[in-house]
C-alpha positions in Angstrom: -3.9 -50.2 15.8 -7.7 -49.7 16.2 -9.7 -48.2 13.7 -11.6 -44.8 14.3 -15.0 -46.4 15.2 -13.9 -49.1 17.9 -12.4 -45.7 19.5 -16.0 -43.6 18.6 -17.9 -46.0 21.2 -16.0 -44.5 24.2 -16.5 -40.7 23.0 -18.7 -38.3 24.4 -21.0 -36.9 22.3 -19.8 -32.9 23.3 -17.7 -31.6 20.7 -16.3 -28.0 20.3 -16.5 -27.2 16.9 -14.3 -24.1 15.9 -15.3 -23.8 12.1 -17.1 -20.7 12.5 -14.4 -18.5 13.8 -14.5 -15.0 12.7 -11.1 -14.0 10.4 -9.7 -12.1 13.9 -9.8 -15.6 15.4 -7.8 -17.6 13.1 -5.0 -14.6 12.7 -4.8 -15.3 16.9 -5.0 -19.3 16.0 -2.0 -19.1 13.4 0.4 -16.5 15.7 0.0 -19.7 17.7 1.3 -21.6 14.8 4.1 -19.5 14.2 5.2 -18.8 17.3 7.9 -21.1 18.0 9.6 -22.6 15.1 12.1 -24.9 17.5 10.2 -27.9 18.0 11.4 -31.2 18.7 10.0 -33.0 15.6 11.8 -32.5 12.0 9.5 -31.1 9.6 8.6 -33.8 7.3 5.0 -34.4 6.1 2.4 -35.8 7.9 1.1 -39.2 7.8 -1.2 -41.9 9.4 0.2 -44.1 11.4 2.4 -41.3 13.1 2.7 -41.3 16.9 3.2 -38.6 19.2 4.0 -38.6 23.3 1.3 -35.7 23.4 -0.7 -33.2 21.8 1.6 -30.4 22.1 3.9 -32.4 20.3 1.7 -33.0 17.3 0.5 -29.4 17.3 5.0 -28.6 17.5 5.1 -31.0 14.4 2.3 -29.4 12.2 3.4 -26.1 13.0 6.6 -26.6 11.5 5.2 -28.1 8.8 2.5 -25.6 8.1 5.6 -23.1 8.3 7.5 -24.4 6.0 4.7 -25.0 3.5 3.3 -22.2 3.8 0.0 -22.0 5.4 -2.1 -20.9 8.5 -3.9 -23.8 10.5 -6.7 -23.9 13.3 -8.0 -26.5 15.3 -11.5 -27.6 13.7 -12.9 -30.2 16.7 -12.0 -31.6 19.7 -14.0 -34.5 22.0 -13.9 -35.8 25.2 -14.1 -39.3 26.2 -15.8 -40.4 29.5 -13.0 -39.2 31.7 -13.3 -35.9 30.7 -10.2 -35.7 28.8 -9.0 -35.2 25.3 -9.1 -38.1 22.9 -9.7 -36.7 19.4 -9.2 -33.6 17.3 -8.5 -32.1 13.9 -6.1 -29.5 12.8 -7.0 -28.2 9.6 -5.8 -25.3 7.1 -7.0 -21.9 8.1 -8.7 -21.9 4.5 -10.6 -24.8 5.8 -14.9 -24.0 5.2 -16.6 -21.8 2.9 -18.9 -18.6 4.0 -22.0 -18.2 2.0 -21.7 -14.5 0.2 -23.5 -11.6 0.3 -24.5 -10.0 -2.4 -24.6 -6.6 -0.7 -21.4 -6.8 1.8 -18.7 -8.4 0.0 -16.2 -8.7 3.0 -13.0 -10.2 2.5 -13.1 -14.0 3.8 -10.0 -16.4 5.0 -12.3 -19.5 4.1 -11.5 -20.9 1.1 -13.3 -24.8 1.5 -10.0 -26.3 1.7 -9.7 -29.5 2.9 -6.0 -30.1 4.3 -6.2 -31.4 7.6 -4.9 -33.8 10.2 -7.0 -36.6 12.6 -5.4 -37.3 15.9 -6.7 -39.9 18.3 -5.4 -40.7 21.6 -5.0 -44.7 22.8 -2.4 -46.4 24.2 -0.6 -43.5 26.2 0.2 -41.7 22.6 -1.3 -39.7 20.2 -1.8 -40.6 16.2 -1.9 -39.5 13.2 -5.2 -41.6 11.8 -6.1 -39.4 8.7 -3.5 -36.8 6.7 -4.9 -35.1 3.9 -2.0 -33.2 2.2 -3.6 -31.3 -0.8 -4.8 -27.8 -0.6 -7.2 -25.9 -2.4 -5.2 -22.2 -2.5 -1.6 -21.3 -3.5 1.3 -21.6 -0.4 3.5 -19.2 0.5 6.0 -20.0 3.2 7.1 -16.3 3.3 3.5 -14.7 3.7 2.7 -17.3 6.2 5.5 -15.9 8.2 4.1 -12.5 8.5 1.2 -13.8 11.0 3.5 -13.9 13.7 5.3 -10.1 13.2 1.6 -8.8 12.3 0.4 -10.3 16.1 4.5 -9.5 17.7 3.2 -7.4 20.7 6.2 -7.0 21.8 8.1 -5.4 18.5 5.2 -3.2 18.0 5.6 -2.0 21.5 9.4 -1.2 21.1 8.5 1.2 18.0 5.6 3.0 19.7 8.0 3.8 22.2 10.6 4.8 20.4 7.8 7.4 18.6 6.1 8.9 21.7 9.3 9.1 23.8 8.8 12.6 23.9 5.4 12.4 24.9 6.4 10.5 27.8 9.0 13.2 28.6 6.0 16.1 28.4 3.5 13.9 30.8 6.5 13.5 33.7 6.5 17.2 33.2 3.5 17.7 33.8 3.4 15.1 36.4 6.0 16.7 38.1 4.0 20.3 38.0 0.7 19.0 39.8 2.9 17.6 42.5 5.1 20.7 42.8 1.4 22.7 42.8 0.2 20.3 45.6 3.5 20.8 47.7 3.1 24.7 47.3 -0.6 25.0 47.9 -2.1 25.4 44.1 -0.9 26.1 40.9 -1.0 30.2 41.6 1.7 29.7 44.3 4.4 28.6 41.4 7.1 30.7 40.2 7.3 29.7 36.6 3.8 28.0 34.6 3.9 24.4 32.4 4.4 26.7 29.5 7.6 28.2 30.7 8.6 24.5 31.0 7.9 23.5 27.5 9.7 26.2 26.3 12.9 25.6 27.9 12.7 21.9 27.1 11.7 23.1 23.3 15.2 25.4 23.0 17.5 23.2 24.6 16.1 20.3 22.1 16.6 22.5 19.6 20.1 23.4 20.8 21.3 19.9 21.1 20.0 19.1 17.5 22.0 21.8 15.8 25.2 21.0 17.7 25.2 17.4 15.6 23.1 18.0 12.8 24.9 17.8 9.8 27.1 14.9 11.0 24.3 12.7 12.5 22.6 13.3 8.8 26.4 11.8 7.3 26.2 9.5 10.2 23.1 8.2 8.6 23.9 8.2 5.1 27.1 6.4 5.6 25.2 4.2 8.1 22.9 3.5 5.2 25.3 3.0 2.5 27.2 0.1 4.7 23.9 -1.3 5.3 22.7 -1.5 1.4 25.4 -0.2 -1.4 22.3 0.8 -3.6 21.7 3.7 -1.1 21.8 7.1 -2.7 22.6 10.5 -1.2 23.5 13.6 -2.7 25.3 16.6 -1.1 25.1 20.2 -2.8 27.6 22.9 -1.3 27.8 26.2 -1.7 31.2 28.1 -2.9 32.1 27.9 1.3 31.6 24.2 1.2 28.3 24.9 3.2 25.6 22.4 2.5 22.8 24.4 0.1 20.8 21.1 -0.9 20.4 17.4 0.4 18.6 14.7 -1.5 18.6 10.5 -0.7 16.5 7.2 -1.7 17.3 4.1 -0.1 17.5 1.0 -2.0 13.8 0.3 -1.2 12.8 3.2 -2.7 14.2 2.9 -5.7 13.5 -0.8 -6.4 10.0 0.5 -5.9 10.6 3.1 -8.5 10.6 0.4 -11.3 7.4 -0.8 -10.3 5.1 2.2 -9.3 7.3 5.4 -10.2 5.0 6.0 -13.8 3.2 8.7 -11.5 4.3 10.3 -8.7 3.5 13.3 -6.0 6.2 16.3 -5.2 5.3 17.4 -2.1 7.1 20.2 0.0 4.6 20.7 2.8 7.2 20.0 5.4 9.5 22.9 6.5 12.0 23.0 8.9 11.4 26.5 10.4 14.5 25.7 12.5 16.6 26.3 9.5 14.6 27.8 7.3 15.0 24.6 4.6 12.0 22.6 3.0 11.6 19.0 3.4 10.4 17.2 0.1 9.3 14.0 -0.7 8.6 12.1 -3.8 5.6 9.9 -3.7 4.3 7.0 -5.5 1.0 4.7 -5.5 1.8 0.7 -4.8 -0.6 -1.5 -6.2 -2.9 -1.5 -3.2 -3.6 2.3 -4.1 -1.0 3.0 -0.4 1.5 5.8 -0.8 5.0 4.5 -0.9 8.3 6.8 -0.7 10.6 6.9 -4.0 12.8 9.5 -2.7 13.3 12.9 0.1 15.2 16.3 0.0 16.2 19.2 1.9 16.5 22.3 0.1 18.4 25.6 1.2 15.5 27.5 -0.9 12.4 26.9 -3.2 13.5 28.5 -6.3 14.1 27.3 -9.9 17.8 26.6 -9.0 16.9 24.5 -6.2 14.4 22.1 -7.7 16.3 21.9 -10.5 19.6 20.4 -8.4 16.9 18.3 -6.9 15.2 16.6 -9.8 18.4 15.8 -11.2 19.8 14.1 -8.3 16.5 12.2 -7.9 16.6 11.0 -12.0 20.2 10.3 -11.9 19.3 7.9 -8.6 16.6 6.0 -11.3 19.1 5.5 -13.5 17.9 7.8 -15.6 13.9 7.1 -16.3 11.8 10.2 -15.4 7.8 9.6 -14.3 5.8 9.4 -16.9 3.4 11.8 -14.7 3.7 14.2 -12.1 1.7 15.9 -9.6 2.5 18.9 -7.3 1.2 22.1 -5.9 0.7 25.2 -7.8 4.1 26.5 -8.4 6.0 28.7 -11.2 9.5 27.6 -10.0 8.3 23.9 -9.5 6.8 24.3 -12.8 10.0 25.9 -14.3 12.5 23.0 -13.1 10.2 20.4 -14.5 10.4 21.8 -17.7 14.0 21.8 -17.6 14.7 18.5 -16.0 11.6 16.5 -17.7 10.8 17.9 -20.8 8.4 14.9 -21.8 6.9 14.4 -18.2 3.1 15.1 -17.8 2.7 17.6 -15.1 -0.2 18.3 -13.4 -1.5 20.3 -10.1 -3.2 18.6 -7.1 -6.5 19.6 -7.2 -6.9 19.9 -3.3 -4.6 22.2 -3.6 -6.5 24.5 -5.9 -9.9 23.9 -4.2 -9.0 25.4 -0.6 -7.7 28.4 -1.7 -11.2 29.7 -2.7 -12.4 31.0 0.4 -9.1 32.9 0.7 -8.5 33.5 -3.5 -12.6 35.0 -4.0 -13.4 36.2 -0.3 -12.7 39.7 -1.1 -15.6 39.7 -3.5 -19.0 41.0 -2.2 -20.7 38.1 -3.2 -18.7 35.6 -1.7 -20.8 32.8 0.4 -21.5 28.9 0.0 -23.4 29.7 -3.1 -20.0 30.7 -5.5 -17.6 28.1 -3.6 -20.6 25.2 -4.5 -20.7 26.5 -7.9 -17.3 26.6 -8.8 -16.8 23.1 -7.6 -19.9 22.1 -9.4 -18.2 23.6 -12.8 -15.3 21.4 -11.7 -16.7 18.1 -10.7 -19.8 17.5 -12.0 -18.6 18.1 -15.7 -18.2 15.5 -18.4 -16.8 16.7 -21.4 -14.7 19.5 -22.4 -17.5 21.9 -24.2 -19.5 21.3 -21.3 -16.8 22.7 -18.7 -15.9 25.8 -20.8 -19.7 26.6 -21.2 -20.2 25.8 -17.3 -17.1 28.3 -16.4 -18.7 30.7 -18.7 -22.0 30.9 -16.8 -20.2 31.1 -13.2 -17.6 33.7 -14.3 -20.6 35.9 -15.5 -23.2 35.0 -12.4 -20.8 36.1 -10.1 -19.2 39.3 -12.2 -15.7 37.5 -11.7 -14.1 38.6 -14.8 -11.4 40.5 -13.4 -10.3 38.3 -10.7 -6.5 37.6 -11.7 -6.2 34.0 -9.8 -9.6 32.7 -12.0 -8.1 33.8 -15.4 -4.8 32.2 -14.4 -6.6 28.9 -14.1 -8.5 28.8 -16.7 -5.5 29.7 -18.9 -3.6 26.6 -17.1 -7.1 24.4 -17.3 -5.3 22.0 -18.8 -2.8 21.4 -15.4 -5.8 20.6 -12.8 -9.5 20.1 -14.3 -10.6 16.3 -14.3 -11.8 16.1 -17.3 -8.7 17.7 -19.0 -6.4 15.2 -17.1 -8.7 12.1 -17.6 -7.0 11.3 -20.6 -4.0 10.0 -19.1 -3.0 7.5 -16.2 -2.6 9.0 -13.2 -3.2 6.1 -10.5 -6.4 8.2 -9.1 -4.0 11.3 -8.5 -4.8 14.7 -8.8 -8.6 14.3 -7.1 -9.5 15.5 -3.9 -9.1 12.5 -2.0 -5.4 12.0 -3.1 -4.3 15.1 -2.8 -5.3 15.3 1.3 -3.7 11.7 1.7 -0.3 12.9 -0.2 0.4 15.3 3.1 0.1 12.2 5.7 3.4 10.4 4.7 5.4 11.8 7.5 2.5 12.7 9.9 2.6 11.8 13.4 6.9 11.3 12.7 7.9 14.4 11.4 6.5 18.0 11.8 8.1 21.5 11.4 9.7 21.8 14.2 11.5 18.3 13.8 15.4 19.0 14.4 17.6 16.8 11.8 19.3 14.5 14.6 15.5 13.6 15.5 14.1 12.9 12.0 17.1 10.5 11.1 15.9 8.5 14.5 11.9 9.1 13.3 12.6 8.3 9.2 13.0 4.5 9.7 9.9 4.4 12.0 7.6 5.9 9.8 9.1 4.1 6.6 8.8 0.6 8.7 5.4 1.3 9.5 4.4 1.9 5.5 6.2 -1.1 4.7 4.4 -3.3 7.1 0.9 -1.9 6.4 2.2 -3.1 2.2 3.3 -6.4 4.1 -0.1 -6.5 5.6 -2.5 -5.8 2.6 -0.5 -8.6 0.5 -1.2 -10.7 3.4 -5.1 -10.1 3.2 -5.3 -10.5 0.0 -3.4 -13.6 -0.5 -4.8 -15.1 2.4 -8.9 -13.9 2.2 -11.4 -14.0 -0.4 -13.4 -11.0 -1.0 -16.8 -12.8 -2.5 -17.9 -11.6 -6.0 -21.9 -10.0 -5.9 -22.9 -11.3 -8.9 -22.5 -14.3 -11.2 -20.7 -12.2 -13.8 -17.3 -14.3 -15.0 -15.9 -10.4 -15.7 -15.8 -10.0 -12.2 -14.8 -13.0 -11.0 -11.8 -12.7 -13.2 -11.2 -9.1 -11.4 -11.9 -11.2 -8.4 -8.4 -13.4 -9.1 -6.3 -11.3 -10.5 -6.5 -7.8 -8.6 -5.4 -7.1 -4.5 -8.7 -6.5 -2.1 -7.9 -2.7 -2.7 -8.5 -2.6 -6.4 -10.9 -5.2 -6.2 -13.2 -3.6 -4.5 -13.0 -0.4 -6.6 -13.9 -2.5 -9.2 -17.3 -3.6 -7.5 -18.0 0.1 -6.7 -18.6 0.2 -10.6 -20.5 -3.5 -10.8 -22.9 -1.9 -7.8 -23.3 1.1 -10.1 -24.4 -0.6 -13.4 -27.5 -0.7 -11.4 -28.0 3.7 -12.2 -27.4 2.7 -15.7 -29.5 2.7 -18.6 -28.0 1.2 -22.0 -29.4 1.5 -25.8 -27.9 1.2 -29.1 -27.2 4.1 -31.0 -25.6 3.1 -33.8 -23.5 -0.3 -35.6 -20.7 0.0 -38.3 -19.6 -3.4 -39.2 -17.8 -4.9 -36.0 -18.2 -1.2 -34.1 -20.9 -0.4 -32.1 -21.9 2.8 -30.5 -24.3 2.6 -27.2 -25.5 5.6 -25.1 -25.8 4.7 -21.4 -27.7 7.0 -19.1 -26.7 7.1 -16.1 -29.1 8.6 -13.1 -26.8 9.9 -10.2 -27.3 12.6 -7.6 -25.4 15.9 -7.4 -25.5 18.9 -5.0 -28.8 16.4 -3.6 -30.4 17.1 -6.5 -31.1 13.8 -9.2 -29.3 14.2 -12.3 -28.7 12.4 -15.8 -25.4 12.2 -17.8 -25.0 10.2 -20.7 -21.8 8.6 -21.8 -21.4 7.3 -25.2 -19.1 4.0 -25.1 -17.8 2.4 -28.6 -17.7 -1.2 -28.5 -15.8 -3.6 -31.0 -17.8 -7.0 -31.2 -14.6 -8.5 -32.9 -11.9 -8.0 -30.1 -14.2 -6.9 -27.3 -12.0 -3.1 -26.9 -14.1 -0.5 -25.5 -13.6 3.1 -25.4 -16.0 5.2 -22.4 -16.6 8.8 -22.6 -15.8 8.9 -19.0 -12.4 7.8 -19.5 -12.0 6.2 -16.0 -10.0 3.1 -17.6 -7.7 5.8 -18.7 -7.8 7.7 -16.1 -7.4 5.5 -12.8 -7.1 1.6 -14.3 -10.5 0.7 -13.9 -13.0 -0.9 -15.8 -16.3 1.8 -15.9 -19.7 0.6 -15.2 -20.7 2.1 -18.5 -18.5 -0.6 -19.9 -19.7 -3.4 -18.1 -23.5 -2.5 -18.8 -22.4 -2.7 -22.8 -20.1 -6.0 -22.2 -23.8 -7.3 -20.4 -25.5 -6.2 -23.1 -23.3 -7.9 -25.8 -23.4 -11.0 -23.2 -19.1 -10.7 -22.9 -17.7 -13.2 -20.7 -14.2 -11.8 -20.4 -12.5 -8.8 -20.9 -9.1 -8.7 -22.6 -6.0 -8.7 -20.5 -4.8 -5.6 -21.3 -8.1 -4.1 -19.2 -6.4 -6.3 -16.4 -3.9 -4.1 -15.3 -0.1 -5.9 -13.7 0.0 -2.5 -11.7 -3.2 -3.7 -9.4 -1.9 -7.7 -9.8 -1.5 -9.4 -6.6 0.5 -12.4 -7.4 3.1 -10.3 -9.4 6.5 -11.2 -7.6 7.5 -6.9 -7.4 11.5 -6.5 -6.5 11.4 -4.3 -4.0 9.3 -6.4 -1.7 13.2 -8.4 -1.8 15.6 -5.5 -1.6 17.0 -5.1 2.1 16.6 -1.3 3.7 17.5 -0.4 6.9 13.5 -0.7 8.3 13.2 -4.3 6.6 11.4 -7.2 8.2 13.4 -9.5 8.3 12.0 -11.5 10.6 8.7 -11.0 8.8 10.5 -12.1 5.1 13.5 -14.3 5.3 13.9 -14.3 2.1 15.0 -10.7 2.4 18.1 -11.8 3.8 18.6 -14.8 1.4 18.3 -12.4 -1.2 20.4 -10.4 -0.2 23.3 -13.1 0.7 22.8 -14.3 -3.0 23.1 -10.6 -4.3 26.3 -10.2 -2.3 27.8 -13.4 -4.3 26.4 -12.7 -7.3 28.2 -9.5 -7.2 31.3 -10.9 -6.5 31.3 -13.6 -9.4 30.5 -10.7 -11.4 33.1 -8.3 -10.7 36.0 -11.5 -11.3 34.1 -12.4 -14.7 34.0 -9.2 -15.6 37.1 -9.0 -16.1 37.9 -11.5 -19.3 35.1 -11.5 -22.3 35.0 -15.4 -22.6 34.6 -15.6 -18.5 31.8 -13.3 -18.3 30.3 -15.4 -21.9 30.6 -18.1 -19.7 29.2 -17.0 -16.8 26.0 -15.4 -18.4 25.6 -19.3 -20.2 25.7 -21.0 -16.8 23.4 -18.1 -15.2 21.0 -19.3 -18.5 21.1 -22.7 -17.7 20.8 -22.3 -13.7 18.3 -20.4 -14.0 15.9 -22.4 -15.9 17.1 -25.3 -13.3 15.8 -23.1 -10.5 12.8 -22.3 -12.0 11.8 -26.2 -12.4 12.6 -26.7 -8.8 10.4 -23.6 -7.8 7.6 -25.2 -10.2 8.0 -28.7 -8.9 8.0 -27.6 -5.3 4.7 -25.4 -6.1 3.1 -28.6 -7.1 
């Protein structure tokens, strides 16, 4: 075989050279890669000296091998030789080159300077393998890689979106139908009946044929469910005629998730069936890309005491017993009652959105009602810092505006403690109970589900719009396991964020590095070890500039910090008032316990395993492995079980296999 440079001479100097493809690009380079994963060739590892009978065959080979290891791969050059044909190219990781960052847009980037590659050259009548470098400089994952090709899978995504607007479809035939019937007859005016008289005859005979099968296409489900994964829970409350009063269910999925993101969660009962007059409820968490996972759903006959109560202790019998540390709902006594009851030590709080847009309707009846007194009031609430500061704010509006005797007002202030920021700030709440939350809590079900929703239809709808969270979750572990998002600045403290945390929290994090520029730091005040600063920070409120000071202790023997703001406590993340004072005391690293394993990214979570009736198979298959293990692992158990020195046994073996498995998993890594 000739070297590379006897071959060089006949080459054309042209090249393509693909190294500068935007992140789009590669994704449509590696949904090549994945697409078929039945080539001819075995997948062993690459190496020169390996010959091919063309170069679709080489690019069948590496596919299969950047499948199974793991990893995306584009093609980085290509040359002609003198006949205009192909004679040389390189495949090469997708990770392959490294973008120069910007300190002002810190966009998340796929290049990670790796060098795995592959040199073909064409002589002969065959194609070979000259160069086959093996080593790259990023973590594999075989089932991550696989989620390229269901992320680009026109065709499934077209299959859902049908499924979703069927009706649509329906409603424009209608209307199809009507213009051509209005043509026939000589305009619209010469019609009998109008599109609305239409709609409303489709509307009650929907609505007809969804009460004739409700009930049993909701057991149809449940049982459906249940065959599907035993860890599906439903509960059934009837009333003394064996009438259905209350309804509550978490799939498996759901409540794996539980154990990882069910320390706070949303109660939601915006959804009502005005069909039967019976309020659709769902129980929200926050994953650790800040997206809004389901941890459980309800019907209730009612929304009194009674009701919720039946309800919350379905839902914390289905988590085996663990209630939330923290929970968030709307402004209600009987809500508020049932919680008491059923979770005595649970933190309840009130969504703040929901307080907030019931001032124009709560103070309109007051002569002095306009912008000015709905500004102020959220000014009292925002753009407060401490807790003698709100209660002399609240003070001033109440008087300005002569609100002392409006009833709602005196109510919250007596209840300040459920809803104002500050108030709440010193617990963990995920970033719940702000504004922003609070509107995104009401979008779980939207565009699958409204009130009008007949029960046959939202079985049919629930696994559409629970597929389509799980594969946006699927698609942000992607990103961030497969794209850099670039630090902007040389600090080590963020490049350890940068490592640790998914693109989502990471980039809250450098929201707070961007701020430390507002910041002013000084030294107040140092007690051995313990140091008080006071950092002023200059920020604009209401368009107007404005200076708050937070005080931030700082202990020079085990770096701790403690903020006034309390946004560590509060949402997870490190303030900028901290980082000015770890600048200031030139701090290289935080501790880990600042480095939350909520917002981790390469924490292996259990529900991302557990099989539901909208899993991806075909995007995870280890989803299906698990689940054929968990089948025979249940089985061995229930036999052990049985006889104590079996099931002593058994757990031994377990010990032993396990720690056999885990040096196989290691020695494969490497």
């Amino acid at each position: 075989m000739e070297d590379r440079s006897n071959c060089a001479e006949c080459w054309e100097s042209n090249s393509v050279d693909n190294g500068a493809e935007s992140m789009e690009q590669v994704d449509e380079l590696d949904l090549t890669m994945h697409d078929n994963m039945n080539g001819d060739f075995e997948p062993y590892e690459p190496a020169s000296g390996m010959s091919f009978p063309s170069k679709e065959a080489v690019k069948s080979f590496y596919r299969q091998y950047a499948s199974r290891m793991g990893f995306g791969f584009k093609l980085r050059t290509s040359k002609k030789g003198r006949d205009g044909k192909l004679h040389y190219f390189i495949l090469t990781c997708s990770r392959e080159g490294n973008r120069v960052p910007n300190a002002l847009k810190t966009l998340p980037t796929i290049k990670k300077n790796c060098a795995a590659k592959i040199t073909v050259s064409f002589r002969d009548g065959l194609w070979y393998i000259m160069k086959a470098v093996l080593d790259h400089s990023h973590e594999l994952s075989p089932s991550k890689a696989m989620m390229l090709k269901v992320k680009k899978n026109t065709s499934m995504r077209i299959n859902r979106t049908m499924e979703i607007k069927h009706e649509a479809k329906v409603v424009m035939k209608m209307n199809k139908t009507i213009q051509t019937l209005a043509c026939d007859m000589g305009g619209y005016g010469n019609l009998s009946f109008v599109e609305r008289d239409i709609r409303i005859h489709v509307q009650k005979e929907r609505c007809t044929i969804g009460k004739e099968g409700d009930g049993k296409a909701l057991m149809s489900y449940f049982l459906r469910m249940q065959e599907h994964n035993r860890n599906f829970f439903y509960d059934i409350d009837l009333d003394d005629f064996f009438c259905v009063k209350n309804v509550f269910w978490a799939d498996a999925r759901s409540r794996t998730t539980y154990d990882s993101f069910g320390d706070v969660v949303t109660f939601d009962t915006t959804y009502l069936t005005k069909n039967y007059a019976m309020p659709f409820v769902s129980i929200v968490g926050v994953n650790h890309h800040g997206q809004h996972v389901l941890l459980g759903c309800g019907l209730l006959s009612n929304e009194e005491t009674e009701s919720f109560v039946w309800l919350f202790k379905s839902w914390l019998r289905c988590m085996s017993g663990n209630p939330p540390k923290g929970i968030v709902t709307d402004q209600c006594k009987e809500i508020q009652n049932a919680i008491q009851i059923v979770f005595p030590t649970t933190q309840h709080r009130w969504c703040l959105w929901h307080i907030m847009k019931k001032i124009p309707e709560k103070l309109k009846t007051n002569n002095e009602y306009n912008t000015n007194i709905k500004n102020a009031m959220k000014s009292v609430v925002y753009d407060t810092f401490t807790e003698a500061e709100f209660e002399d704010e609240w003070y001033h509006f109440i008087k300005e505006f002569n609100l002392q005797a409006n009833e709602w007002l005196s109510e919250l202030y007596n209840e300040r403690s459920r809803w104002v920021p500050i108030f709440l700030k010193k617990e963990f709440w995920a970033g719940m109970s702000t504004t922003q939350r609070g509107e995104k809590i009401h979008s779980f079900f939207d565009g699958y589900i409204n009130s009008t929703t007949s029960l046959q239809q939202f079985v049919q709808l629930y696994d559409n719009a629970l597929y389509r969270k799980v594969e946006k979750e699927y698609e942000a572990d992607l990103r961030s396991f497969n794209t850099t998002i670039h630090c902007g600045s040389n600090s080590m403290i963020e490049k350890q964020f940068q490592t640790a945390y998914t693109h989502a929290k990471f980039n809250e994090v450098q929201a707070e590095f961007r701020a430390k520029i507002n910041c002013c730091v000084s030294l107040r005040h140092v007690e051995g070890s313990i140091c008080t600063y006071d950092v002023l920070e200059d920020m604009i409120v209401g368009g107007q500039p404005k200076e708050a000071n937070f005080e931030v202790v700082f202990h020079r023997d085990n770096h701790d910090f403690i903020c006034k703001c309390l946004l560590f406590e509060f949402r997870g993340i490190i303030c900028r008032h901290s980082l000015v004072v770890f600048a200031q005391e030139r701090v290289k690293q935080v501790p880990s316990k600042y480095i939350l394993p909520r917002w981790r990214k390469n924490i292996k979570r259990r529900h991302s395993c557990t099989k539901s009736s909208y899993d991806m198979t075909q995007l995870k298959p280890q989803i299906q492995r698990y689940d054929n293990l968990c089948k025979d692992f249940y089985e061995i158990a229930e036999f052990a079980a049985e006889f104590k020195d079996v099931a002593h046994f058994l757990q031994n073996s377990l010990h032993d296999l396990k720690r056999k498995v885990q040096s196989m998993i290691h020695s494969q890594a490497i």
